[in-house]
C-alpha positions, -999 to 999 in steps of 0.1 A, spaced: -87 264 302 -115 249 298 -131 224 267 -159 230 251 -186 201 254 -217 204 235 -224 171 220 -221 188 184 -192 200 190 -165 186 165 -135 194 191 -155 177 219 -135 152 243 -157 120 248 -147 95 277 -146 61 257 -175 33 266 -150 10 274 -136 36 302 -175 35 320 -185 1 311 -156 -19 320 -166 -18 355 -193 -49 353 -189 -82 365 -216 -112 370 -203 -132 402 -221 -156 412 -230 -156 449 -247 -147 484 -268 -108 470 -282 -83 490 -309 -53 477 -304 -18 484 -320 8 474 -310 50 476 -342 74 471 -366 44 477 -400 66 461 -389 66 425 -386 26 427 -411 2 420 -410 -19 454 -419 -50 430 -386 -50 415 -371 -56 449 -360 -89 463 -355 -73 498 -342 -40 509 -313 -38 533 -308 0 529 -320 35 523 -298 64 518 -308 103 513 -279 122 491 -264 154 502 -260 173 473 -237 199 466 -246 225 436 -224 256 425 -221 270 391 -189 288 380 -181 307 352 -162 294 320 -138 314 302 -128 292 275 -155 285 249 -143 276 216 -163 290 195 -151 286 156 -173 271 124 -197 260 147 -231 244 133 -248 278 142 -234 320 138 -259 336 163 -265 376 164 -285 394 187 -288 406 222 -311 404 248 -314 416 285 -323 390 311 -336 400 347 -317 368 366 -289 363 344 -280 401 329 -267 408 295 -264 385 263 -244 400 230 -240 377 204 -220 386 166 -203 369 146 -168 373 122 -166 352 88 -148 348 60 -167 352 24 -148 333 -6 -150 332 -45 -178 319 -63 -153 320 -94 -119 329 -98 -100 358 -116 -136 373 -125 -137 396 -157 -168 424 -150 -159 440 -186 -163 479 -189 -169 494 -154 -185 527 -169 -212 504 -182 -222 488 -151 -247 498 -128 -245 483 -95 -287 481 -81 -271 465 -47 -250 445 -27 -270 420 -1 -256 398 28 -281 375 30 -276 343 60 -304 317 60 -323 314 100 -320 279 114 -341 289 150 -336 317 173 -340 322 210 -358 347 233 -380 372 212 -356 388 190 -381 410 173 -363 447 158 -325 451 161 -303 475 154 -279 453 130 -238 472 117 -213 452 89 -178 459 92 -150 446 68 -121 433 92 -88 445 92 -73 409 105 -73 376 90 -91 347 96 -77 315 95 -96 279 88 -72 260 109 -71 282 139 -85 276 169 -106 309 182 -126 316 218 -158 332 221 -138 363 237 -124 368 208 -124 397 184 -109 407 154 -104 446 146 -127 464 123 -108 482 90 -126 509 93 -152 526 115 -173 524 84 -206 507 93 -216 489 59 -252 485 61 -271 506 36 -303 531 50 -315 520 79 -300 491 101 -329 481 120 -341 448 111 -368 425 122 -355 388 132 -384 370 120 -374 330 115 -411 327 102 -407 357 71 -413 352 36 -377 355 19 -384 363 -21 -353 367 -41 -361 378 -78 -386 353 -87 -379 328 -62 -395 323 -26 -364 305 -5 -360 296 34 -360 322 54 -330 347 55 -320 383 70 -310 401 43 -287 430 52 -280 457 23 -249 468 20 -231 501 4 -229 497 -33 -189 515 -29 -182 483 -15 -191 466 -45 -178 487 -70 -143 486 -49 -144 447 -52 -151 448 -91 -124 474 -100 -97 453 -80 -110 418 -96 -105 440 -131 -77 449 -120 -56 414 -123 -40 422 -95 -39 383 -87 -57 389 -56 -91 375 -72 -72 345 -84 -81 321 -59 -97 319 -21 -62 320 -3 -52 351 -22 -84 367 -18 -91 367 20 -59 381 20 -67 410 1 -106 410 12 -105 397 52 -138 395 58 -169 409 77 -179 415 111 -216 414 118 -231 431 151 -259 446 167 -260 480 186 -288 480 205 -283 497 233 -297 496 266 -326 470 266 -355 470 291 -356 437 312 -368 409 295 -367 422 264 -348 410 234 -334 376 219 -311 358 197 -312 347 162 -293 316 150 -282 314 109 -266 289 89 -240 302 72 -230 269 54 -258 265 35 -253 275 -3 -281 304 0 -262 320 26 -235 346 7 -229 382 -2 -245 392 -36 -240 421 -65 -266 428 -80 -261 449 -111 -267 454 -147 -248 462 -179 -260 468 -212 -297 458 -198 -291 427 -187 -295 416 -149 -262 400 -138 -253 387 -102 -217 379 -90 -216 356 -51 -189 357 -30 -198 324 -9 -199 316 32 -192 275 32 -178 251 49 -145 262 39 -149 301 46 -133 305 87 -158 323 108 -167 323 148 -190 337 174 -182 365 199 -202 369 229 -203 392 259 -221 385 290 -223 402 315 -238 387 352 -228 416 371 -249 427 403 -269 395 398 -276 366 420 -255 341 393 -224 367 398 -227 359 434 -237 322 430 -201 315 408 -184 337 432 -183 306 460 -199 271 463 -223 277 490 -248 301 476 -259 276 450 -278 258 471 -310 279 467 -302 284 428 -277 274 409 -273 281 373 -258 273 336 -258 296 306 -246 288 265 -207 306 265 -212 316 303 -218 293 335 -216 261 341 -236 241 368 -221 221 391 -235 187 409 -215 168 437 -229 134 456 -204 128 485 -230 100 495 -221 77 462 -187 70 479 -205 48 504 -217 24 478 -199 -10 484 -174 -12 462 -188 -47 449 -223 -32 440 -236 -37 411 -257 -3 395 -291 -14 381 -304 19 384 -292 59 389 -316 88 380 -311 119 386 -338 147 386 -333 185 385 -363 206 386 -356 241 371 -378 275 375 -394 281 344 -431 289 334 -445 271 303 -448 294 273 -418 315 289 -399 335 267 -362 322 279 -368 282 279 -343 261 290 -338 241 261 -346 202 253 -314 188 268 -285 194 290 -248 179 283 -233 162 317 -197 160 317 -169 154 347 -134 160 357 -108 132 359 -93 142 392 -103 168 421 -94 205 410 -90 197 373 -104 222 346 -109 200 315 -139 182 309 -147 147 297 -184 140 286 -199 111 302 -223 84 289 -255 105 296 -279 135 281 -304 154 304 -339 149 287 -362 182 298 -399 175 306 -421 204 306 -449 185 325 -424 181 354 -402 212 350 -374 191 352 -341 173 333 -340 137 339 -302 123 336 -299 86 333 -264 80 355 -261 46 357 -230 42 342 -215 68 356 -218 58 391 -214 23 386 -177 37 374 -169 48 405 -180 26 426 -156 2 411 -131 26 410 -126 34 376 -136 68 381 -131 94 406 -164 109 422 -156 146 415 -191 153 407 -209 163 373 -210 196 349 -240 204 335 -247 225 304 -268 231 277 -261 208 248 -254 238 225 -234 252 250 -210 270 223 -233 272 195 -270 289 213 -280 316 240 -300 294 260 -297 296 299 -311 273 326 -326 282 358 -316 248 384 -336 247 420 -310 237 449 -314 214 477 -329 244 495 -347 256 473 -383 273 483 -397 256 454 -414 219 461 -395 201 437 -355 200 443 -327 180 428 -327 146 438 -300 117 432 -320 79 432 -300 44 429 -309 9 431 -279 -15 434 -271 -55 442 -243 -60 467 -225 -97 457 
């Protein structure tokens, strides 16, 4: 099993500063310079260089299975269909909650119900999401705040009753103009739902039943709903994901109805306290990432990471041969990626780095260190000092890194990595300055 490591992730596991930094002492005598990948290196910084070694890197990506994917700071929904990596299916299961308890709706023959509306508030998408074919479902299973729950998740449905009202294909637009009666809020989808629904929820909470009482008692009675898209087969390159907020106060499931001529509304809420969690499917098959997670030799032309899906994979046998009494002053690494500006799959601002403890373990521990992305150079720069001044004083083993997007459990972004034989010009390329006392 394998640990989720995006650096927003609240379950994260974070190798202490004291663990990478305790490996620095000042000793005062006879130095010598050295210096690994000598071109990115001002020579004026250099006292005198007894040394210049080229890294042999390793690069693989494999597949991880594991992604805990519950109240995380994003619900995504949508699909798209990559030509390098395959298919991307992204939906979500939630709780909704009370906005009051044991509500009293008066005489049900008087009320006319104009709608029920699932409305989540956009926070970004990714790809072009454009028209989707969008299906609500109540779940027949519970949800459970305190449970832990994997992106291969599912929960069943309680019915093959698909909820949406008319038609269920909905532009993703981040950018529309969201109007709710006389008010213009952020941006929302805003999914109608069937009215029957609504009238069922109002005749139980009339009922005094006690299942309207309080949250507990309610998501007992009322599970939940399941949010998908259907979309199909998808032409390459077509499609996207959209990301919502389902914390914030606007996001909820409405009535809207009227009795005796007045306008009334009745929320059942989507907070922080409401359980809820992303599903996703990929699928890689018959593409070059299925082969390049299938060993660790094929990465070497490509290699490859993708948000719920692979991992990439960096090894440096060459930092073993660092004198043990070195001290780091500098480590940079540099890994180009294939991507055209403007393209519609971008590889995202930053990447998360993260290790192993020991050879042939699965759990990862994040290391002092973010990937920033240039678009002028097409590439993530990683700051590793730290890191390889650990192991060279042996307070880490030299297992090699784990790269990923930072939203690795929480987005749909992938990243394209060129290998060490890549045909591109730019490759990946390890660069370290050290003092030998």
């Amino acid at each position: 099993m394998i640990n989720n490591q995006t650096a927003l992730w609240r379950k994260g596991l974070v190798l202490s500063a004291t663990f990478l930094f305790s490996v620095f002492l000042i000793v005062s005598c006879k130095k010598k310079e050295n210096l690994l990948g000598q071109n990115t290196i001002d020579q004026n910084e250099l006292l005198g260089s007894s040394g210049i070694d080229t890294f042999s890197l390793q690069t693989f990506s494999y597949f991880d299975d594991s992604v805990i994917s519950d109240n995380a700071p994003f619900t995504l929904l949508g699909s798209y269909n990559d030509p390098v990596f395959g298919t991307y299916n992204a939906e979500f299961y939630t709780q909704v909650l009370l906005s009051g308890s044991s509500p009293d709706f008066g005489n049900l023959d008087s009320v006319i119900i104009d709608s029920m509306v699932l409305g989540i508030e956009y926070i970004g998408s990714y790809g072009t999401p454009g028209f989707q074919n969008v299906e609500v479902y109540e779940i027949g299973e519970e949800l459970f705040i305190d449970s832990t729950y994997y992106s291969f998740q599912s929960k069943i449905d309680a019915n093959l009753s698909n909820l949406v009202l008319g038609s269920n294909n909905f532009e993703f637009n981040t950018q529309n103009i969201t109007v709710v009666g006389n008010d213009t809020i952020d941006s929302q989808l805003r999914i109608p739902l069937d009215t029957i629904l609504a009238r069922t929820l109002m005749t139980e909470a009339n009922a005094a039943t006690g299942t309207f009482v309080d949250d507990a008692a309610f998501t007992t009675y009322f599970k939940g709903l399941h949010v998908k898209t259907n979309n199909g087969v998808q032409a390459l390159g077509t499609g996207g994901v959209a990301y919502f907020n389902l914390t914030d106060p606007l996001s909820k499931l409405t009535i809207y109805y009227r009795q005796f001529g007045e306008s009334k509304t009745f929320d059942f809420l989507i907070s922080s306290n409401a359980a809820d969690f992303n599903h996703v499917d990929i699928d890689n098959s018959l593409t070059n990432v299925e082969t390049v997670m299938n060993d660790t030799v094929s990465g070497q032309v490509e290699f490859y990471t993708q948000s719920f899906g692979s991992r990439a994979v960096v090894k440096f046998a060459g930092i073993n041969n660092i004198p043990a009494t070195a001290v780091i002053h500098k480590a940079t690494l540099e890994l180009p990626v294939s991507y055209q500006t403007a393209g519609k799959l971008s590889p995202g601002l930053n990447i998360s780095v993260a290790t192993t403890l020991e050879e042939g373990a699965t759990d990862l521990f994040g290391v002092n260190a973010i990937g920033n992305y240039s678009d002028f150079s097409k590439s993530f720069t990683v700051d590793l000092r730290a890191y390889v001044q650990a192991i060279v004083s042996g307070n880490l083993t030299n297992t090699g890194l784990v790269f990923s997007p930072v939203l690795h459990s929480t987005s749909a972004e992938r990243i394209i990595f060129n290998g060490p034989n890549s045909t591109n010009k730019k490759k990946p390329k390890l660069s370290i300055l050290y003092t030998e006392f």
